[in-house]
C-alpha positions in Angstrom: -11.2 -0.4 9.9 -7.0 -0.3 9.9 -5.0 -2.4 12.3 -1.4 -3.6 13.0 -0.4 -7.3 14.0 3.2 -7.5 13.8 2.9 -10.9 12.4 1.3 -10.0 9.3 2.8 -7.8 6.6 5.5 -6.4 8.9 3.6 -4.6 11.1 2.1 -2.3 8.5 -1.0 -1.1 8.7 -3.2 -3.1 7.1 -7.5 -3.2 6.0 -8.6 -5.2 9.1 -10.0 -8.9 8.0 -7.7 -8.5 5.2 -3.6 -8.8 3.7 -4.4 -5.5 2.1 -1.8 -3.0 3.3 -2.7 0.6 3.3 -0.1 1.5 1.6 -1.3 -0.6 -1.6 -4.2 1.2 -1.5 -2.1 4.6 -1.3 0.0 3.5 -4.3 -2.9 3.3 -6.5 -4.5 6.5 -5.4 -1.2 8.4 -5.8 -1.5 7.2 -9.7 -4.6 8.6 -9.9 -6.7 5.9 -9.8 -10.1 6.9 -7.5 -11.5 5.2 -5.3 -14.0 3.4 -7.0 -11.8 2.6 -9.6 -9.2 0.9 -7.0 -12.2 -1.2 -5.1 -13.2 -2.0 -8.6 -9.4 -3.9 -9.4 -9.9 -5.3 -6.0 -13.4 -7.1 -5.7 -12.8 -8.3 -2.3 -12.5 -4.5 -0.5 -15.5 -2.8 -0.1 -15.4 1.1 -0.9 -16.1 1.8 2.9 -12.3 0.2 3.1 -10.9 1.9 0.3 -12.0 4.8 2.2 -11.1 4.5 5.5 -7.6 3.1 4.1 -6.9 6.4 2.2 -7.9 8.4 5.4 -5.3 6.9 7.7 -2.9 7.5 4.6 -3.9 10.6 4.5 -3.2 11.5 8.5 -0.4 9.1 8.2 1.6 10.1 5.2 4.8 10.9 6.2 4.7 7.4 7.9 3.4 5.6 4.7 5.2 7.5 1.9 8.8 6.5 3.8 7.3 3.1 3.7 6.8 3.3 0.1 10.1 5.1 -1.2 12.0 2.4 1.6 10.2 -0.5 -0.6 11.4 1.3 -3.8 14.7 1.6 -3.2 14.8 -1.8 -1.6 13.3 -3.3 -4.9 15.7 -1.4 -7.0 18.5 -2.4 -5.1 17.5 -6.3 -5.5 17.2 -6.0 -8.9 20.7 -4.2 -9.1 22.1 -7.0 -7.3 20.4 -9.7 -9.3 21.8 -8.5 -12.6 18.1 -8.0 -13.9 16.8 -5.0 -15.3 15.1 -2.1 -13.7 11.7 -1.6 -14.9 9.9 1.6 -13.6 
């Protein structure tokens, strides 16, 4: 139910048939949403998905948590550089 195509979203791994990264999925989780309450927000993932996303996190999340703090930092730094403020 996770798949790579390094033409979409950067090669991350993504909820096959959809844009849905895994890490999105991870994101919400980590701020304590459950499950049902993340395929809830997103109408078009089944729980099934929401499932089998937060599995691979799970046995990938070394992998996916650099992801994460690498987009954070990136972000931050963008927003630095645009003279905007930082929201958390």
């Amino acid at each position: 139910m996770i798949t790579r195509d390094p033409r979409l979203r950067g090669g991350r791994p993504i909820i096959a048939g959809t844009g849905t990264c895994v890490r999105t999925i991870a994101i919400a989780s980590n701020k304590g949403y459950s499950p049902e309450e993340i395929a809830a927000d997103r109408s078009h993932l089944t729980l099934a998905q929401i499932h089998a996303a937060l599995a691979f996190y799970h046995a990938n999340k070394s992998e996916i948590d650099a992801d994460i703090e690498a987009n954070e930092r990136a972000y931050d730094e963008g927003a630095r550089n645009s003279g905007r403020p930082i929201v958390p």
